[in-house]
C-alpha positions in Angstrom: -12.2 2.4 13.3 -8.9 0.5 15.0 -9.3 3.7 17.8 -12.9 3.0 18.3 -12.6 -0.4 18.6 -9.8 -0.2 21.1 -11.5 2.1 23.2 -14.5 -0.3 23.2 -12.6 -2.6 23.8 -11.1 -1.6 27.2 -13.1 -0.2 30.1 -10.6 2.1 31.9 -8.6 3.9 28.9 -11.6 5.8 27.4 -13.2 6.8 30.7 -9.8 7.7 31.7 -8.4 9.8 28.8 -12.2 12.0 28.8 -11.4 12.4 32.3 -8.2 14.0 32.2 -9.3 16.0 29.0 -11.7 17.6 31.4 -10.0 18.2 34.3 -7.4 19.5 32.2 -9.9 22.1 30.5 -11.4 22.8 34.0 -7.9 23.7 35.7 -6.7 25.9 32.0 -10.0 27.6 32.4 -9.7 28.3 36.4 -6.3 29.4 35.9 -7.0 31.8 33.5 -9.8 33.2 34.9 -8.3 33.6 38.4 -5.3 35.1 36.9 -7.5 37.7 34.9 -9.1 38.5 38.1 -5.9 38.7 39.7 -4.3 41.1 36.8 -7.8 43.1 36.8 -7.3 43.8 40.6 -3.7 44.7 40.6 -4.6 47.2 37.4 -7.3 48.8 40.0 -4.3 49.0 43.0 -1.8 50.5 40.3 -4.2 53.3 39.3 -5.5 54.0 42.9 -1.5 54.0 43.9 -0.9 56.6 41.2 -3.6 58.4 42.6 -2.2 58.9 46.2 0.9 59.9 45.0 -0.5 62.2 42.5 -2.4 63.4 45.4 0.5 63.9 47.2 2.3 66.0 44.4 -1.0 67.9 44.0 -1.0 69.0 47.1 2.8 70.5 47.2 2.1 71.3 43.9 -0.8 73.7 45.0 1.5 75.0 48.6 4.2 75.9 46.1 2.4 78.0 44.1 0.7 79.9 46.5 4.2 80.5 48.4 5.4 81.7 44.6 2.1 83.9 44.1 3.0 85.7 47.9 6.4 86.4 47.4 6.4 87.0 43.9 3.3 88.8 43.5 3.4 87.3 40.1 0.0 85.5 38.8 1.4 83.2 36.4 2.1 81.1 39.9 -1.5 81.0 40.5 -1.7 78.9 37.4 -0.1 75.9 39.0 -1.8 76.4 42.2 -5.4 76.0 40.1 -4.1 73.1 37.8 -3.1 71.5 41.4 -7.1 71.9 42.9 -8.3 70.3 39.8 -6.0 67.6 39.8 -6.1 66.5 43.3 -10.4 66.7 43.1 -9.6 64.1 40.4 -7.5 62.1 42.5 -9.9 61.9 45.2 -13.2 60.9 43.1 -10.7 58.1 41.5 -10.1 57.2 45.7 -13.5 57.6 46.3 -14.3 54.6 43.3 -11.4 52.7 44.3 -12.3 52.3 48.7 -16.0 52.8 48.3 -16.9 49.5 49.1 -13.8 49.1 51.7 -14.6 50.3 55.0 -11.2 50.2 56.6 -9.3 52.3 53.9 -12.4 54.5 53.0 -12.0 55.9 56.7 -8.7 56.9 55.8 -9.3 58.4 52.5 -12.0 60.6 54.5 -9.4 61.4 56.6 -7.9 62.8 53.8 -10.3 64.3 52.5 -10.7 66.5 55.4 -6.9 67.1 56.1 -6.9 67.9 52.4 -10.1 70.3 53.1 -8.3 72.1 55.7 -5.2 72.6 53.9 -6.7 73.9 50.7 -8.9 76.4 52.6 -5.9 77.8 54.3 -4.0 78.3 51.2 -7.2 79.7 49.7 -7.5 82.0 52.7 -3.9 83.2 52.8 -4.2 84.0 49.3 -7.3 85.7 49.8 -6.0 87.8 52.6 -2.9 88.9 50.4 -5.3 90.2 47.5 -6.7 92.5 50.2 -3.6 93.6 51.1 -3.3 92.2 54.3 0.5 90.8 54.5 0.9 90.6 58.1 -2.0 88.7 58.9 -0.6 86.2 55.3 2.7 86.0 57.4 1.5 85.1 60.8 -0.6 82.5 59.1 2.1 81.3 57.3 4.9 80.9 59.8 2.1 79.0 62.2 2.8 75.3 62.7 -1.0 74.1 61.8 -0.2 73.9 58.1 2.9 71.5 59.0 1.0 69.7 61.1 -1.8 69.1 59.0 0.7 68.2 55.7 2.6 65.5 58.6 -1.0 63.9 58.8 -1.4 64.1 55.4 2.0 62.1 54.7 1.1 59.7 56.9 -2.1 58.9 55.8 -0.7 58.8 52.1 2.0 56.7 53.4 -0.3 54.0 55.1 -2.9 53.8 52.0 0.8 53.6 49.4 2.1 50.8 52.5 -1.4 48.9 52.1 -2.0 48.9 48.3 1.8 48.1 47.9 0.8 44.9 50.2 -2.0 43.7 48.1 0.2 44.5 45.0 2.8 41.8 46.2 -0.4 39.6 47.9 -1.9 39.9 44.1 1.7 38.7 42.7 1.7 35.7 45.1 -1.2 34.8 43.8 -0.4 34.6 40.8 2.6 33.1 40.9 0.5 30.4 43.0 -2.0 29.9 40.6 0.4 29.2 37.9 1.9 27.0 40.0 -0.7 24.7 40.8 -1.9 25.1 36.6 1.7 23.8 36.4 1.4 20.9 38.7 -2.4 20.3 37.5 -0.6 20.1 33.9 2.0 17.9 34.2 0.0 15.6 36.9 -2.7 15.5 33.6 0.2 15.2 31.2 1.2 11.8 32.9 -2.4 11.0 33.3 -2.6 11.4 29.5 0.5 9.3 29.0 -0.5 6.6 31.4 -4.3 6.4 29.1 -1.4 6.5 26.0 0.6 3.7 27.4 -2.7 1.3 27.8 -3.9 2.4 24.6 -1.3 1.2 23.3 -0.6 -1.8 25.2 -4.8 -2.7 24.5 -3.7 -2.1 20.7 -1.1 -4.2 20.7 -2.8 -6.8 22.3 -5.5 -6.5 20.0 -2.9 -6.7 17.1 -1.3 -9.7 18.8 -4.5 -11.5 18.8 -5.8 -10.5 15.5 -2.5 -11.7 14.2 -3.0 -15.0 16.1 -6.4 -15.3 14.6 -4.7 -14.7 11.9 -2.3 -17.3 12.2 -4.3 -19.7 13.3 -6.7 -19.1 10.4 -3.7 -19.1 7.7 -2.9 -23.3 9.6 -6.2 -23.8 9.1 -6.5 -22.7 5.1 -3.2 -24.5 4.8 -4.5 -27.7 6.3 -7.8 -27.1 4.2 -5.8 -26.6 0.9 -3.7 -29.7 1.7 -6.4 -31.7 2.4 -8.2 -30.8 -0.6 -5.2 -31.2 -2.7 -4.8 -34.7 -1.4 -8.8 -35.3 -1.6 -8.9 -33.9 -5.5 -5.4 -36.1 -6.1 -7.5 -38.8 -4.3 -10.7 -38.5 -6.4 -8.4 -37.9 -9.6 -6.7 -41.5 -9.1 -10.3 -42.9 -8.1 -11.4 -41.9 -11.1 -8.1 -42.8 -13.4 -9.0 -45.9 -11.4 -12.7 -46.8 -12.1 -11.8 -45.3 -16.1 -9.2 -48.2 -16.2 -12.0 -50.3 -14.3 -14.6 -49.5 -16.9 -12.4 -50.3 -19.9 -10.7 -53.5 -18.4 -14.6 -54.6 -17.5 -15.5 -53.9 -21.2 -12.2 -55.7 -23.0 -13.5 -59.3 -20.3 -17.0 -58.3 -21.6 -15.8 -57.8 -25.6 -13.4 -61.1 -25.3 -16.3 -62.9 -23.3 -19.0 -61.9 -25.9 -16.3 -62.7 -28.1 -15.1 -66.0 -27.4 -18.5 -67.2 -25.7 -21.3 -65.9 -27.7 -19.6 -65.4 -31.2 -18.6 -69.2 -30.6 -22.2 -70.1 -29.6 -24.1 -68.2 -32.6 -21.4 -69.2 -35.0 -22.3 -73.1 -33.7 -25.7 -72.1 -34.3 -25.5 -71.1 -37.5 -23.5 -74.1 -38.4 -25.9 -76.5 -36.8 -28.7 -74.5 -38.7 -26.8 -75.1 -42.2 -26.6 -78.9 -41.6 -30.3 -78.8 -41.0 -30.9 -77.1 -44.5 -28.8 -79.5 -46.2 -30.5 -82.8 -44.7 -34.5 -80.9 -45.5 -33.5 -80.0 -49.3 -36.3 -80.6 -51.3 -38.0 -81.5 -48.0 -40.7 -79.7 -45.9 -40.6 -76.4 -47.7 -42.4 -74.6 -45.0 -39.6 -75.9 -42.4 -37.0 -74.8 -45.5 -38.3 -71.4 -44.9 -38.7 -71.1 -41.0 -34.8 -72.7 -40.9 -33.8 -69.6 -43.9 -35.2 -66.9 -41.0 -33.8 -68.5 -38.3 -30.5 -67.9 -40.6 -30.9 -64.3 -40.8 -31.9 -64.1 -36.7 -28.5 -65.4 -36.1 -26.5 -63.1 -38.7 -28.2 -60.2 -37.3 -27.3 -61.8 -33.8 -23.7 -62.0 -35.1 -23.8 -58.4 -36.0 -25.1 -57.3 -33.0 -22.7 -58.8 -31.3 -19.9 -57.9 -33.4 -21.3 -53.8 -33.1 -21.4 -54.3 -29.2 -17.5 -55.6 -29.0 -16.6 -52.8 -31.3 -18.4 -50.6 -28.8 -16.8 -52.1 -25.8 -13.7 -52.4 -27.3 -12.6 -51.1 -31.1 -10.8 -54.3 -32.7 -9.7 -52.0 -35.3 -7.7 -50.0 -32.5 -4.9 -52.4 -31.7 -5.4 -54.1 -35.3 -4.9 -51.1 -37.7 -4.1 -47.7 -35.3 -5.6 -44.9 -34.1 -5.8 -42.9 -37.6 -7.1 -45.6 -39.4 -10.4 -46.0 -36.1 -11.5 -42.5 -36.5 -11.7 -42.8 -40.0 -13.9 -45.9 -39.5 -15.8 -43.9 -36.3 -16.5 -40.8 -38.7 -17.5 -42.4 -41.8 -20.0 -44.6 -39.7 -21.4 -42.0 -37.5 -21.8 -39.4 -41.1 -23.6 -42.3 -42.6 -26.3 -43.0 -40.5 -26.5 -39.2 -39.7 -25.6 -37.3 -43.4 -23.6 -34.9 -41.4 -20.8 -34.3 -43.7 -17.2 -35.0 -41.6 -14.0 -33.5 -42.7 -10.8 -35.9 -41.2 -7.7 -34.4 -41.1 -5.7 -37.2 -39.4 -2.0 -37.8 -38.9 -0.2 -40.6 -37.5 1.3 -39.5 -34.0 3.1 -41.5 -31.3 0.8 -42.2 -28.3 1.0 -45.1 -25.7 -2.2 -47.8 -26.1 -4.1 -46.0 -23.1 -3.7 -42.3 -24.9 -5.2 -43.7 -28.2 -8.4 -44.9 -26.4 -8.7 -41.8 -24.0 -8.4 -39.9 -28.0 -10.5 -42.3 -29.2 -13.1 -42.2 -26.9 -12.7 -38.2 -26.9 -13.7 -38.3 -30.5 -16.4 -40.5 -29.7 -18.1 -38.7 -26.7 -17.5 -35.3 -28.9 -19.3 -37.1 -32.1 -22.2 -38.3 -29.4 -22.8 -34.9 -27.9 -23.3 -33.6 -31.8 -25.5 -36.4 -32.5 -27.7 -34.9 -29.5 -27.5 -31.5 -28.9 -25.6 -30.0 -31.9 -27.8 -29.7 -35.2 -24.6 -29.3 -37.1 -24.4 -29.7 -40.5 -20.7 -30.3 -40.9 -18.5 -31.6 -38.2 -14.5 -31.5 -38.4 -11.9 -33.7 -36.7 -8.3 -33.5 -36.6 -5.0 -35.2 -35.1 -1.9 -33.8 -35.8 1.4 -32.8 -33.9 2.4 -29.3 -34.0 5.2 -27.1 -32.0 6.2 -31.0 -30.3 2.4 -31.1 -29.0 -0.1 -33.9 -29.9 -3.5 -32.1 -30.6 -6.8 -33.6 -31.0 -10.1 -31.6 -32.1 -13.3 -31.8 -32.9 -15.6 -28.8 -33.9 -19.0 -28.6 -35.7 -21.0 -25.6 -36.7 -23.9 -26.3 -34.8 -26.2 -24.3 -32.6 -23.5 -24.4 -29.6 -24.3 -23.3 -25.8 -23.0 -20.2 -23.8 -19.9 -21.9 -21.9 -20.9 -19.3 -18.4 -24.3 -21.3 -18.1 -24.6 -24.4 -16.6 -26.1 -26.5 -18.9 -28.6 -28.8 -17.5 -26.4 -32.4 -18.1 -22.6 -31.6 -18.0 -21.8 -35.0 -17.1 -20.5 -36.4 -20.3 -18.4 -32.7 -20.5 -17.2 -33.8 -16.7 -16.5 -37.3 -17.4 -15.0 -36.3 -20.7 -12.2 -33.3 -18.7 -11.5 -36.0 -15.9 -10.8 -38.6 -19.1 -8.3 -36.5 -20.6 -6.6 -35.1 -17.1 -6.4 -38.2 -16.2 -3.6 -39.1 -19.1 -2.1 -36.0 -18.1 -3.6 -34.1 -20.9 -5.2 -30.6 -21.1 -9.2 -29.9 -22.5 -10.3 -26.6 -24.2 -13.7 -26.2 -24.6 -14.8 -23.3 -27.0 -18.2 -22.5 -27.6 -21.1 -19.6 -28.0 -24.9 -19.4 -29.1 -25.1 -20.3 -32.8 -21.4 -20.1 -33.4 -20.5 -24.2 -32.9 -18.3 -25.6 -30.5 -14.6 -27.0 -30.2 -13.2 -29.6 -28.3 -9.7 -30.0 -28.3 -6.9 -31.8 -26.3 -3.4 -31.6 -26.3 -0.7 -33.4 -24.9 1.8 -31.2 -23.3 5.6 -31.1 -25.0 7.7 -33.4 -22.2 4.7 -35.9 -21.5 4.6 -36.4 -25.2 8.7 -36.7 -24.9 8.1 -39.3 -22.4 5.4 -41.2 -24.0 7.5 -41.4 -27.3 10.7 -42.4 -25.3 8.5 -45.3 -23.3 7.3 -46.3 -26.9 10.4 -46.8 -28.4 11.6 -48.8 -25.6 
């Protein structure tokens, strides 16, 4: 894929590098193909230049053994003198081939055959005339000068088609040696074509690497930045939150001490006011005896309201008997207006004020969430230290939920994790379809160092 992309990527390199794989096929195949031809042709001069010289030997070999057949009288020469005709008819069909379509050198080799005519007819004839017994006429014909002169043509004529044929031989060679020359020349000028299209490849791919690996860069900055900004936006929202809890509760304490001090003091004064009253009517107005005796109980209940909505707002029994002692109170309310049954298994531990209400209202968002969505029959809660870690829980045995599903309210579960981050602390949730659910929080080892040394101090 990084090849393709390169190529498509630059205009010149792929055009360039299917160019000089053609050329280089074109001049390989040329080459060999005008070499072959070459090689075929000088195969053609080599047998046609055995055939003149075996022409040549045919031709003594045939004048030798008629000389050995007249002065020997002995017909075992005529055996060589026979082999010699066949041989030399041979040689000429195989001239015949070879200069049929050359004008020039066919004249000669008619020449030839004509010289060759003449001579073989006077060696047949002398021959002839020696079977009839006719010596004198053999001799006369024999020392005559028309057989030298014919064999002098003869030589000359084999010596000009040899001289030719020996030409074309060395012309073939030159060409041949030329042609691998220029295949040479067409090679190596391809070979630095090819590594002139290598060299740009190249340089394209590592300019394509260069800027993938700027992109790269560049995108790495960005997704640093990103991660940076989100860390400082989540530490951001984190103390917003930490902010607006502390908000919330310091509204509700001036709300519970308001309540408090204002409208305690005001339906205590009330209730006072409305005992005077009583005491003046005894024995008086019975019907405003009774009215007065309601109004009474209107102001109790006020007074209990009240006292239920600063407990709410902020639990008295907190900072006035401790954290083990306010669950307690917080479970044994909530499993007597529910009849849940609530197992406590609660141990003093050393927290700072604002860790005992972020447990406290843990316990009390848990105990909420059960009240709505849970079902359960039994509920347990527990506080304890173990292994140097402060652990709250809660767990029920209700219908639970399937924790990879968004339910559709998680808010109180959201506001309930940023509550307990926000002291530092870490939330498990634990939970599946009909098998309950736990919530627990723990309060890692040196925070819980730290919190028990800022205690003590």
């Amino acid at each position: 894929m990084g090849v393709l992309k390169a190529f498509k990527s630059s205009r010149i390199v792929f055009p360039l590098a299917c160019l000089a794989a053609v050329a280089m096929i074109f001049i390989s195949e040329g080459s060999y193909r005008q070499s072959v031809e070459t090689l075929n042709e000088l195969g053609e001069m080599a047998v046609a230049h055995t055939a003149i010289q075996e022409l040549h030997l045919s031709v003594l070999d045939a004048e030798t053994g008629q000389r050995g057949y007249l002065l020997t009288n002995r017909k075992e020469y005529l055996q060589p003198y026979n082999e010699a005709l066949r041989k030399i008819d041979k040689s000429l069909k195989v001239l015949d081939l070879f200069y049929g379509n050359k004008p020039g050198p066919m004249e000669k080799v008619r020449k030839l055959h004509s010289l060759i005519e003449t001579k073989l007819s006077e060696l047949a004839l002398t021959i002839n005339l020696y079977n009839q017994g006719k010596a004198e006429s053999v001799t006369q014909i024999t020392l005559s000068n028309i057989g030298s002169d014919q064999m002098d043509s003869f030589r000359t004529l084999s010596a000009e088609l040899l001289q030719r044929e020996t030409e074309n031989v060395e012309a073939g060679r030159k060409d041949i040696y030329h042609t691998l020359m220029l295949s040479r020349i067409g090679m190596a000028a391809l070979s630095a074509i090819g590594l002139l299209a290598l060299f740009m490849y190249l340089r394209q791919t590592f300019a394509l690497k260069k800027q993938e690996q700027e992109l790269k860069r560049a995108v790495q900055v960005e997704r640093d930045r990103l991660e940076i900004e989100v860390i400082q936006r989540t530490a951001q929202l984190s103390e917003l939150t930490r902010h607006l809890l502390t908000a919330r509760e310091d509204e509700r304490n001036r709300l519970a001490r308001n309540l408090h001090d204002d409208l305690g003091s005001l339906l205590t004064s009330a209730k006072l006011d409305a005992a005077r009253i009583k005491s003046r009517l005894a024995g008086r107005a019975p019907e405003a005896l009774e009215l007065l005796a309601h109004l009474v109980d209107t102001l109790n209940s006020g007074i209990a309201l009240g006292r239920r909505i600063i407990e709410d707002l902020r639990p008295s029994a907190l900072s006035n008997l401790g954290l083990v002692a306010t669950l307690e109170i917080l479970a044994r309310e909530f499993a007597d207006h529910s009849g849940v049954a609530v197992h406590c298994a609660l141990e003093p531990v050393d927290l700072e004020p604002t860790a005992e209400l972020m447990v406290y209202r843990l316990v009390q968002e848990a105990i909420t969430n059960i009240t709505k969505y849970a079902r359960a029959s039994q509920v347990w809660v527990s506080l304890a230290t173990r292994d140097g870690q402060v652990s709250v829980s809660v767990r029920d045995d209700g219908v639970g939920f399937d924790t990879t599903v968004r339910p559709s309210s998680v808010y109180g579960l959201v506001g309930m994790r940023f509550r307990v981050e926000a002291e530092g602390w870490t939330l498990t949730l634990v939970s599946a379809p009909d098998q309950g659910t736990l919530i627990e929080a723990k309060l890692p080892k040196s925070k819980h160092a730290a919190a028990q040394g800022s205690a003590r101090q």
